[in-house]
N, C-alpha and C positions, 0 to 999 in steps of 0.2 A: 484495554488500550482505547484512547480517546478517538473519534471519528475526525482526524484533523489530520489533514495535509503537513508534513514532517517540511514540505518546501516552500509553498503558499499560506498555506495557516489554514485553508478553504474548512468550512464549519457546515455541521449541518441546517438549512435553513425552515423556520415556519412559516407555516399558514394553514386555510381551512379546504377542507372537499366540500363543494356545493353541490348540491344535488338539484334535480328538477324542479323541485318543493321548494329552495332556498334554503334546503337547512342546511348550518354549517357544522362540522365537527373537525375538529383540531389535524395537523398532519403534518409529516416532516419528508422533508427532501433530503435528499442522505447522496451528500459525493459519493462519485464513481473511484474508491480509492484501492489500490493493489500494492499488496505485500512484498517488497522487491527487497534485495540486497544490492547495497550501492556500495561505493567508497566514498570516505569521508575527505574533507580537504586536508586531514592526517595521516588519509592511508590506511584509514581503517575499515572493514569490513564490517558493514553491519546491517540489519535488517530492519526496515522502515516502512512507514504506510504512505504512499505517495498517490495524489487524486491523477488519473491519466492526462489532465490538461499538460501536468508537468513535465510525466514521461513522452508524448510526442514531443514536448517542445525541448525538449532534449535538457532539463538543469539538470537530471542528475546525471551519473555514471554509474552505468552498470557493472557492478562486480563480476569479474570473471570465473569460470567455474572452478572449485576446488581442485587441485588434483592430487589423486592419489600416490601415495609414496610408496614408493617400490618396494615390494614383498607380502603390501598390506593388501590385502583383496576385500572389498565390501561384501561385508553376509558371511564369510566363510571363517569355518571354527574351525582352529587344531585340534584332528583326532586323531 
């Protein structure tokens, strides 16, 4: 999965680490981006990579938790 904001497009950006010496060597800034499950403007559920500037500033909506359906217990096996 690409390092890009699913709501701003945010990318990761280059440039160099300079040392005390001046010497450069290549390097990348990498969004702060987190795996969330939103709802789509469909209604759909789905899970996306979103940079934090987006989640405070509130564009997405957060999916709300699954729940479980009566009788089905998580983890548990009929024996």
């Amino acid at each position: 999965m690409a390092r890009v904001c699913y709501v701003c497009g945010k990318r990761p950006h280059t440039g160099n680490n300079v040392s005390h010496a001046h010497n450069k060597t290549k390097r990348r800034w990498l969004p702060n981006l987190q795996t969330v499950k939103i709802i789509t403007s469909e209604g759909d559920r789905r899970r996306v990579r979103v940079c934090t500037t987006c989640i405070k500033g509130g564009r997405i909506v957060k999916a709300p938790p699954m729940r479980v359906a009566d009788g089905v217990a998580e983890g548990v096996a009929d024996g």
